[in-house]
Each structure stands twice: as C-alpha cells, then as structure tokens.
N, C-alpha and C positions, 0 to 999 in steps of 0.2 A: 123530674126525679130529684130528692132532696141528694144535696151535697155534703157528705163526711167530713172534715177535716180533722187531722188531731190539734188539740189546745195546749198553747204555753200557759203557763201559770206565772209567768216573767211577772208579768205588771202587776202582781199583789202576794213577789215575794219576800215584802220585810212584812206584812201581816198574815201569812198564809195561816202560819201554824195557831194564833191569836185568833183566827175567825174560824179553823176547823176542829177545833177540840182540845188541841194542846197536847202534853203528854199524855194524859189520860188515855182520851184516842190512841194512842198511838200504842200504848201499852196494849189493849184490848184488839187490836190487827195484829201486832205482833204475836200476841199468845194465842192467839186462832191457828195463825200462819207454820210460826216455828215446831209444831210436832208434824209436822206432816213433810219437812225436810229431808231430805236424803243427803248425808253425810258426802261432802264435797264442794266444788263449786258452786256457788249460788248469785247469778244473775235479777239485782231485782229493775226493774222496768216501771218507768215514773216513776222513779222514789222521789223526786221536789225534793225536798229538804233535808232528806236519809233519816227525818224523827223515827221511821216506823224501823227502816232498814236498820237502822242501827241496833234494835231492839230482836232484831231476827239473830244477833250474834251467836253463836254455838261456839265450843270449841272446836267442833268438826266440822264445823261449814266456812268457807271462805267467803267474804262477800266483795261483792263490787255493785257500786248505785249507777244507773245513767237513767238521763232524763234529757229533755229538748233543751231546757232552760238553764242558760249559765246563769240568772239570776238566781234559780232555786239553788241550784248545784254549788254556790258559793257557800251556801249554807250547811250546805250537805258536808261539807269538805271538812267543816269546825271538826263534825261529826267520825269522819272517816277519811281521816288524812293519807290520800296517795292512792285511796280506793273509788273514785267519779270519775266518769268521764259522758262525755258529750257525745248522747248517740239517740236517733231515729226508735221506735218499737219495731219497724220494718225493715229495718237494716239494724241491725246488733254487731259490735263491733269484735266480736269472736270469730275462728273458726268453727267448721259443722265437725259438729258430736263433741266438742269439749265440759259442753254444762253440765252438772247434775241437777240444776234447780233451775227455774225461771219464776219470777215472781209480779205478778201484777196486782197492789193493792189501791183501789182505788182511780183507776186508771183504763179498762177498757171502754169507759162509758167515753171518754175524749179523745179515743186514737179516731182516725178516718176509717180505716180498714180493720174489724178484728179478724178476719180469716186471714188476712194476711199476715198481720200481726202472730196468732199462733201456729202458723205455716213457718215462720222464723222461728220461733222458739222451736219448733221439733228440727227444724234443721241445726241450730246451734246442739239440742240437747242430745247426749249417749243415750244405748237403747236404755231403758231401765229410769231416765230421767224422769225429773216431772217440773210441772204446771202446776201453779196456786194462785189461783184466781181470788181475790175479794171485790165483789162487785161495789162501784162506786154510790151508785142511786138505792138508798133503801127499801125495803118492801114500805106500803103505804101505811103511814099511821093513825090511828081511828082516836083524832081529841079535837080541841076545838081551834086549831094552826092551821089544821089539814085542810079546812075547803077554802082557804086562803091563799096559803104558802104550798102547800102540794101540789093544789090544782094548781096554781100559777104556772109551776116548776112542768106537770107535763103538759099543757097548753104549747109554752114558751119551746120545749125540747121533746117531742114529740115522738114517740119510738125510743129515746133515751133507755127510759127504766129496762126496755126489754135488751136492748145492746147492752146494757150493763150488765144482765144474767146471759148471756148470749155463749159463754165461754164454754158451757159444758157440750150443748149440744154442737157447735162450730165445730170442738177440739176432737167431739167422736168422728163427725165428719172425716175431717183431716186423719183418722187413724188412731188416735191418742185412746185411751182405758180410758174408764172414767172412775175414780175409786173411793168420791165421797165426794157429796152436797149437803153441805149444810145450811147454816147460819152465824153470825158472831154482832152481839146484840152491846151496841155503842149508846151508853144510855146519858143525854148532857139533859143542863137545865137553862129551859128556853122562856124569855117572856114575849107576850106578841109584841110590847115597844121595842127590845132590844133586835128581834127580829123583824121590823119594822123599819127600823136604823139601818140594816145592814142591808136591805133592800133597796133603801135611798141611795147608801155608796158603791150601789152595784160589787159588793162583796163577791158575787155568783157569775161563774162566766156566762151564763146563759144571758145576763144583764149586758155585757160589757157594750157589747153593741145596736143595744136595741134601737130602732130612729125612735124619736120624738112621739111620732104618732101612737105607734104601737105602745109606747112606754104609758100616754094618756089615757089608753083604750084599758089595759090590761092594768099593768102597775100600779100607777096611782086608787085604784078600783080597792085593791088587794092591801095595801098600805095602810088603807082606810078601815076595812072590815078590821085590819087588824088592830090597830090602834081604839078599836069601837069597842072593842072585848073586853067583859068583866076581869075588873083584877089585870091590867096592860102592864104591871111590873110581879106580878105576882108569877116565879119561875113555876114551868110545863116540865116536867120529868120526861122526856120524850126518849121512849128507845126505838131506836134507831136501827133496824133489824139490816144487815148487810149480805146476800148471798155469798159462799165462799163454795169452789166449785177445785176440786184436786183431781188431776190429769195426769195418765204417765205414759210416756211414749215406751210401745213395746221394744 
C-alpha cells in the first residue's frame, strides 16, 4: 500500500512564491475563495507564506494562517503579524465548534490523511460553518507541456490529481453539504526551457527525492522532449484550471 505523508514546503521557502505564480496567483485563489466566506473566524490551512491568506481579508472575517513549516510561516508573519502559528491539518490548534471558516488552498494534494484532515475541520467548525477547498493539482491541460511535464507529474505522484479533488466527496462522507464546485482558472506564461530549468532544480516536491535511477529513467527523458520543442523560449499561456469544492457543516 502506498504511503501518505503530509509535505513541508521548508526547503524552497525563500523561492516558493517566485516559482508558483507570484501575486497574480494568489490574487486569483483569493477571489474564488473569499465570497464563499461566512462572516467570522476564518482558519486557513497550509497557508506557506499567507500570499493567498492575506488576500482573503474581509472586514468581517478574522484570520489566522497555520502551516507545518516555520520556514514558510516566517514569511507569512511580514504578511500577518500576530496572526501564524504552527500547527498539523490534523490537529488544528482551536477548540471544537469555534470556526466559522476553514480553508484549504492548495493544500489537500500533500497532507497524508484528507479524511482525516476534514474530520478536524468539522470538529473545529460551528454548525453552519464551512470548508473551501482549492485543489492543489489542476485539471489536465491539452498543449504541447503536457505529454512531458504532466505526464511526468502523474507517473511520479500517482493518484495525486484525484486526492486533490477528493475534498467534496470525502467532506459528504464525513456529513458536511456540499454547496458548490466549481473551478478558478490560474492562467501563467510557461516556456518549455524555463520549465525545463525548474525541473533540473527539482523546484516540485515530487522531485525533491527521487534516487538517481528513477531520476535517469523518467526525468531526464522529459527534460529532453522538452527542451526539443519548437520555440523553447517562446511563453505557453497555460491555464491552469484548479477544482474549488465549498462545504458546510450542518
């Protein structure tokens, strides 16, 4: 049986934000996420850096970020001074029924357990709360990246994509309504050198540890086709389609 773990994002966070979109990104998770808020406290989970969380600000919403990584979280702090703290997706550092919000963007595809994961959130959240899930892994995209860098990505993480949308039907399980799925389309410009490069510095945690072998077999294969590509500096408009999955505990 494959083995879950959740992932720090520790070891690449002075570039996180630099290799995943920047503020752009962040602005476009945010304006998915923040109408679908319910006035009160607001919990977000894996916020890394707090770029997105910070963008979730309301006047009626309170926020607080936790994430695994005090590296990420230092960062977060520039962001939201007095509002981080260092906590587990599985252990949440509240008591049960205080939330009004819980938030996961970009984040269920690396915890180890989501049923567990959103087992905690309904027990942190009041009846009437909710869940806003943005799935980390995007639906697949149809250019010429994709049977390089896509296939790579589920070869390498195998089941990933579907744990990433996993949140809706887990959270019914569990109890939770379900009161909208959509999508929120993060659209960057990719060239196959530049994402070529970033393949090399193992930019992607599904890299960080690959042996040797696997790395020959797979990787460098992919590296290759991509750097083969007409036009290898000419930017790919790639969007980035993300499932976004809203839950609310009766």
């Amino acid at each position: 049986m494959e083995e879950h773990v959740s992932t720090s994002y520790a070891r690449i966070a002075d570039r996180y934000e630099d290799v995943r979109g920047g503020a752009a990104r962040a602005v476009a998770l945010a304006d998915a996420v923040r109408p679908w808020l319910p006035p009160g406290r607001l919990l977000d989970v894996g916020a890394g850096t707090g770029i997105v969380t910070a963008g979730l600000a309301r006047p009626d919403v309170s926020l607080v970020a936790c994430d695994l990584s005090v590296e990420m979280l230092a960062r977060a702090a520039a962001r939201l001074p007095g509002r981080v703290v260092v906590a587990d997706a599985v252990a949440l550092p509240v008591p049960d029924g205080v939330l009004d919000a819980v938030t996961y963007v970009w984040v269920l595809h690396h915890v180890g357990d989501a049923r567990a994961c959103l087992a905690e959130a309904w027990r942190a959240l009041r009846p009437g709360g909710r869940v806003v899930s943005v799935a980390g892994l995007p639906l697949p995209v149809d250019d010429d990246l994709a049977p390089s860098f896509d296939a790579l990505v589920d070869v390498l993480r195998p089941g990933h994509r579907e744990r990433a949308a996993a949140a809706g039907p887990i959270g019914v399980e569990l109890g939770f309504r379900a009161l909208h799925e959509g999508a929120v389309t993060v659209a960057l410009d990719v060239t196959p050198n530049g994402l070529a490069d970033a393949i090399e510095q193992r930019l992607f945690s599904h890299l960080w540890d690959l042996p040797d072998e696997r790395w020959r077999e797979l990787v460098e294969p992919a590296v290759a086709r991509l750097r083969a590509l007409p036009g290898p500096d000419r930017p790919r408009r790639r969007p980035y389609r993300h499932p976004v999955v809203v839950l609310e505990r009766p």
